[in-house]
N, C-alpha and C positions, 0 to 999 in steps of 0.2 A: 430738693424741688427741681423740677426739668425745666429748663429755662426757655422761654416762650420765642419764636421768631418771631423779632421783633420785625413788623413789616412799615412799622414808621421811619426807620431812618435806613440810611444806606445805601448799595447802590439797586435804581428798582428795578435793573433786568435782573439781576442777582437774588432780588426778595422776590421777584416773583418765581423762577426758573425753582427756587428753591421748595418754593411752598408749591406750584404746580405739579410738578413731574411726578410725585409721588399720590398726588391728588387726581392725575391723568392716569397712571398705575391704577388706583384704586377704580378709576371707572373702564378700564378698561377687563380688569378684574371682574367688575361685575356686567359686562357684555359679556366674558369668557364663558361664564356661567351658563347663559342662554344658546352661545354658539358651541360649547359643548352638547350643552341636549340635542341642539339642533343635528352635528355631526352625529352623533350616534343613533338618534332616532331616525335620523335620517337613509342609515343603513335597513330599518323598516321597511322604509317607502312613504311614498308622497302622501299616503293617507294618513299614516301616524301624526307626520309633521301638520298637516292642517288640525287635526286634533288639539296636538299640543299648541297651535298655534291659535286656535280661535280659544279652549281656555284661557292662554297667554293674555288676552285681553282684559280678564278679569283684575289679575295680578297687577297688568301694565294700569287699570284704572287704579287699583291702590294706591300707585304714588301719586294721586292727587291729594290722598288723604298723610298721606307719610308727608308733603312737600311741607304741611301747615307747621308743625312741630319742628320740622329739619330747619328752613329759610327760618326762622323763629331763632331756633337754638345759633344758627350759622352766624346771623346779623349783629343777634343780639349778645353773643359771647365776646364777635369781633370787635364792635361796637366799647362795650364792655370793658374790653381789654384796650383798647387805645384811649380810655379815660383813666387806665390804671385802677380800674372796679372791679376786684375779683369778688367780691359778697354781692353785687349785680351780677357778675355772670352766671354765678350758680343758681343763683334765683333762675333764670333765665334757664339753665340745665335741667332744673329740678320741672321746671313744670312744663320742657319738653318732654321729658323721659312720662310723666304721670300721663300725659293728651296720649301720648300714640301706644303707649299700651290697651288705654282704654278706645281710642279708632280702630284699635288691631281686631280686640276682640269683637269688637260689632261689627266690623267687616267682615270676619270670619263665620261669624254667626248669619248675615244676611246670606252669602256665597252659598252655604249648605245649605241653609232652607229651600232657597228658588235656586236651587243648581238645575233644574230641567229647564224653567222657563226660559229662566237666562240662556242657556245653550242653543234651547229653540229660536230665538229669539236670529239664530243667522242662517236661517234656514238651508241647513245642508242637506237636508234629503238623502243624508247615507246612514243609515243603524250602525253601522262599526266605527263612524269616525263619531259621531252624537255620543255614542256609551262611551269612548275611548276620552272623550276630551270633557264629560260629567267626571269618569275617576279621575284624571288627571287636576279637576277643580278641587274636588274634595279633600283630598290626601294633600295637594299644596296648602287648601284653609284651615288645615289642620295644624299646621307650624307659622300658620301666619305671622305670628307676636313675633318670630324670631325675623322673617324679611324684615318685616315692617321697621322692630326695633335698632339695626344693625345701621342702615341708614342715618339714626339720630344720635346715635353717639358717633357713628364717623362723622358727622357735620360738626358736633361739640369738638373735636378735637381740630378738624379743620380751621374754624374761627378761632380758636386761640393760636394759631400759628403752625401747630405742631402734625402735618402731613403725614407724615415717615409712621408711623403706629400704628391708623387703622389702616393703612398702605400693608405691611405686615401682616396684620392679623386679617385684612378680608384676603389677602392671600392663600393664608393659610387655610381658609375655608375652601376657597378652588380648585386648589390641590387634592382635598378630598372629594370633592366632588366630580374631579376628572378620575379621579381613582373609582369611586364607584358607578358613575355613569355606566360603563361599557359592562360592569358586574354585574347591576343589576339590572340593565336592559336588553340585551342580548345571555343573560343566563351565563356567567363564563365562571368553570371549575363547581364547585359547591354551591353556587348561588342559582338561584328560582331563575328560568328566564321571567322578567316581569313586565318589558316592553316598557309601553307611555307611563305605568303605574311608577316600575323603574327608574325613570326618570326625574319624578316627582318625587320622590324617596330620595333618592339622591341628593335633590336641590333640600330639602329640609334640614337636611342630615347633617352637611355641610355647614347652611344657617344657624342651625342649634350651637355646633360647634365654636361658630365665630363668635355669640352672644357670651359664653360661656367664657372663651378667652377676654372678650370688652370687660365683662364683669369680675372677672381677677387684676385684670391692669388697673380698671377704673378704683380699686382696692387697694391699689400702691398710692395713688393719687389724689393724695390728701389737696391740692392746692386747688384742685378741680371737684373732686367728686365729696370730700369730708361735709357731714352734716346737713346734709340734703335733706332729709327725713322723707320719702315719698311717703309715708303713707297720712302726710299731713295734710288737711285739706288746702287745694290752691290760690291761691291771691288773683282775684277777680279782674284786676289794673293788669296784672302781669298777662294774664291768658286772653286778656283785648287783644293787649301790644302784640303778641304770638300771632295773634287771630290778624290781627290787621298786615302784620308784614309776611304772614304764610296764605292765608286767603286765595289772593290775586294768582300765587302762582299755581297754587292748586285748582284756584278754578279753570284754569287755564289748562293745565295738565288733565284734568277732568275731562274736558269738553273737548281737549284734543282727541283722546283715547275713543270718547263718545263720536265724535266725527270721522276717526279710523274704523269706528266699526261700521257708520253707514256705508263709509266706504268699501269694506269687506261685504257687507249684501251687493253691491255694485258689483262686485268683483265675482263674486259665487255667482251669476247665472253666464260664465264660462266655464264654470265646474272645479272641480279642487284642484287643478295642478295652479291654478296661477292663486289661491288662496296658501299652497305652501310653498308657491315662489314670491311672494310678497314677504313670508314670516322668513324665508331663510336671506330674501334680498336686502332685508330691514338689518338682519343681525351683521353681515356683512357691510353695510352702510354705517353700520353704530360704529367703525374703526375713525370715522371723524366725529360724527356727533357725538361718541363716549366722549372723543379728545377734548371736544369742545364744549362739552357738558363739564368737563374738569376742571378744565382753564373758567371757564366760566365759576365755577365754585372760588375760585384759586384770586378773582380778581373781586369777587363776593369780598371774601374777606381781607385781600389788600385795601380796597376803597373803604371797606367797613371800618379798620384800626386807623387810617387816614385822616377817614372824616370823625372818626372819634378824636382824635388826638388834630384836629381842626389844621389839618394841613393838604388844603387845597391844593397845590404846585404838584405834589404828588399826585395826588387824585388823577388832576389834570396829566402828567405826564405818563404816568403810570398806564391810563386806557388807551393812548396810544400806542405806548411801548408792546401791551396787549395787544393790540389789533396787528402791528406786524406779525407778531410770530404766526399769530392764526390764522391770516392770510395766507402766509407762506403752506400751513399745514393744510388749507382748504384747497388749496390750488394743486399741491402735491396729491391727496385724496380724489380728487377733481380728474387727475391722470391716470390714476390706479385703476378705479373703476371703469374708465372708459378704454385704456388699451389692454387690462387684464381682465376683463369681463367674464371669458369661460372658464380660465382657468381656476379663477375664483369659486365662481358657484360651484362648477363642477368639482370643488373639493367636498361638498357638503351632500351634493345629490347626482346619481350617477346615469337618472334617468334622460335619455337624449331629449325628448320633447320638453321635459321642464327643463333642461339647460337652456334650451332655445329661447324661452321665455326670459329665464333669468338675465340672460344675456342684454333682451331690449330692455328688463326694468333696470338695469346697475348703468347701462348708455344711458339713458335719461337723467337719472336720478344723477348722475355725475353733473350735472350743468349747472345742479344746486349748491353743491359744496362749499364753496368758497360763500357764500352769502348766507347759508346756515351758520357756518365757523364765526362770521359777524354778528351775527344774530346775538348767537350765545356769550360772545366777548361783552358785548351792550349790553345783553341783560344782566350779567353778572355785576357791572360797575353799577346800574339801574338798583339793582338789588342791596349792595353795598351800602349804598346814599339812604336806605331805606325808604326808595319809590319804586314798589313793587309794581305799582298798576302798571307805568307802561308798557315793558313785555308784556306783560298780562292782555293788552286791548289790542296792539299788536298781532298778536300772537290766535287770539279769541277771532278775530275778524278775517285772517286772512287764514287759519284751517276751516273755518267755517265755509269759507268760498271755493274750499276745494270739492264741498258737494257737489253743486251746482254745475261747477266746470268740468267734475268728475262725467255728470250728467251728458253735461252739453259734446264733451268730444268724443267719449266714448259713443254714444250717436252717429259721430261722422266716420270717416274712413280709416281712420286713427285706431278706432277699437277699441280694446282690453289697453293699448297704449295710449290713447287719450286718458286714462286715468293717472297713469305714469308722469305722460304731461300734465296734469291738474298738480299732482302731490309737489312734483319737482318748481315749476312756475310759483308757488306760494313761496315758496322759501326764500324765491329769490326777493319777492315782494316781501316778504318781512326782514331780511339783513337789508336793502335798501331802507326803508320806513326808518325801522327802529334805531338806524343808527343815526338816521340822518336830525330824528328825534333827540338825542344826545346831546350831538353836535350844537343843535338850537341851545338848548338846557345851557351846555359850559358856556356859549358865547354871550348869553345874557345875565349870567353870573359873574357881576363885578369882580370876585374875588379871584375871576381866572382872565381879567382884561389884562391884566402886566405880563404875565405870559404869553399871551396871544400875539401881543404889539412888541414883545420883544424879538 
């Protein structure tokens, strides 16, 4: 039996550094994914990349529906395991693994049906990028069940301590998909050139690959995965509790996606370079928010084995000790984009006028950084305690307002960059709020007054 990191005792820069860095690996791993396509589709031109990138949309809504199962299995394993319940955790495994097979396929089923409307739906007004970014929807909803899936057993291994594996194996998936990216999109030796199609070929290929490696490990791993039976029917108590701690973040993750796309209509009546200077400014930006999507995961399940094992002092000390580091990374991020602006983008697209744009969305968008990196620290410890909602309300209220603001500057002299400022300004407004929300929580929690006054 592989023996669990234990995240209850010890020292917590230590439990956490140890459980995160391979859990930041692994999201950074899968930004690599998109910033791969992006590089080589990119050698296309700016109309492929708005393709692949208003597709992109479809996919990015997915993980509203993946988040319910993952946040479920992530909590409830952690949870779990700091009670020393392993026949609770698998329950808890078992009937993530059943939900998101069955969200996969219905998602993949809805995608093809209304694959035109859906497309129309952002009105691009070009036949080459419309038909390019239809095949690019199909051919990814085709391998659905494997994105979808891959996500929830890396979260199952996450909450039990053990980072370093699907760290591994979603590597291993990337690796191949940097391999066939450039094969099959650009045509190179024996291989079709297949362009956007290409691309999407590629990203499945890879997925399939990783599920296939999760599903022989999970094989070795009797202490986790033995006697699961998925094809038994689920315990109604158990797919609440899933439903109640996956919910909030999903809906939230939904309704983000949903509010980037109005944003994207905003955005399209400048025409498509700043529609695939947003998709390639996003995948460059994801160098902090993967980070901070990880640590965020990383502190998910330190607070989760914590407050399982009813040891407050940690909880408490621990989201601190979190918040430093991620400040330090939001503020270094914060630099990167703002004094290395061209040399960045222009790694990805070689066209001068979309560098030009690139340029002012990665300045702006840098002013966020450091208070997105908070954000996601907070909501991970939020997450942990099993009080999903408030990232969730947070979060729902102030992308919501980024319409409106999107509206109101883009109007004035600001332009195509008053949207820039809308997206950038929220974030700051949600790592202030949310954290300060916390804050409030630990200090009226008697169990962390001896702390505070010490």
């Amino acid at each position: 039996m592989v023996k669990t990191n234990n995240l209850t005792e010890g020292n917590i820069l230590k439990a956490l550094f140890r459980l995160a860095i391979p859990i930041m690996g692994t999201s950074f791993v899968q930004m690599a994914y998109n910033m791969t396509d992006m590089f080589w589709v990119g050698r296309i031109g700016s109309r492929a990349v708005a393709a692949v990138g208003t597709a992109g949309f479809f996919t990015w809504l997915g993980n509203a529906f993946i988040l319910i199962p993952k946040i479920g299995a992530e909590v409830g394993v952690a949870q779990s395991v700091g009670k020393k319940d392993m026949d609770e955790a698998k329950v808890y495994i078992k009937h993530s693994i059943q939900m998101i097979v069955c969200l996969a396929l219905f998602y993949a089923f809805t995608l093809i049906t209304f694959r035109k409307p859906l497309i129309r739906f952002f009105n691009l007004g070009e036949a080459d990028i419309i038909n390019n970014a239809i095949i690019y929807l199909v051919i990814i909803s085709c391998g659905l069940v494997f994105y979808f899936i891959n996500p929830v057993l890396t979260a199952i291994f996450n909450g039990y301590g053990e980072s370093k594996t699907p760290f591994i194996i979603n590597t291993t998936g990337l690796v191949i998909n940097m391999v066939l990216d450039p094969l099959l999109i650009l045509g190179i030796g024996p291989f079709p050139r297949l362009e956007v199609a290409g691309a999407a070929l590629a990203t499945i290929i890879a997925q399939f690959v990783v599920t296939v490696i999760f599903v022989i490990k999970a094989k070795k791993r009797s202490d986790l995965f033995s006697g699961l039976n998925l094809f038994k029917a689920p315990d109604i108590a158990h797919l609440k509790r899933i439903i109640k701690l996956g919910l909030p973040v999903a809906l939230q993750s939904g309704l983000f996606t949903i509010f980037a796309m109005f944003i994207a209509r905003i955005i399209a009546q400048w025409g498509p370079i700043p529609i695939a200077v947003q998709k390639v400014g996003s995948q460059i930006e994801a160098v902090s928010w993967m980070t901070a999507g990880g640590f965020q995961t990383a502190m998910s399940a330190f607070v989760g084995q914590n407050y399982g094992a009813k040891k407050w002092p940690r909880v408490f000390r621990g989201y601190f000790t979190g918040m430093t580091i991620m400040s330090i990374i939001g503020i270094f991020t914060s630099c990167l984009l703002f004094f290395a602006a061209k040399p960045l983008f222009s790694t990805f697209i070689q066209e001068e006028e979309t560098i030009i744009y690139g340029i002012a969305y990665l300045k702006i968008l840098a002013f966020s950084q450091l208070f997105m990196c908070i954000e996601a620290t907070t909501a991970g410890a939020f997450n942990g305690l099993g009080k999903t909602i408030p990232p969730s309300i947070v979060g729902i209220l102030f992308n919501g307002l980024r319409i409106p603001a999107a509206l109101i500057l883009s109007s004035t002299s600001l332009g195509l960059n008053g949207v820039w400022w809308a997206i950038s300004m929220s974030s700051v407004f949600k790592g202030i709020v949310l954290s300060t929300w916390y804050m409030i929580m630990l200090k009226r929690n008697p169990e962390t007054k001896e702390l505070r006054e010490s």
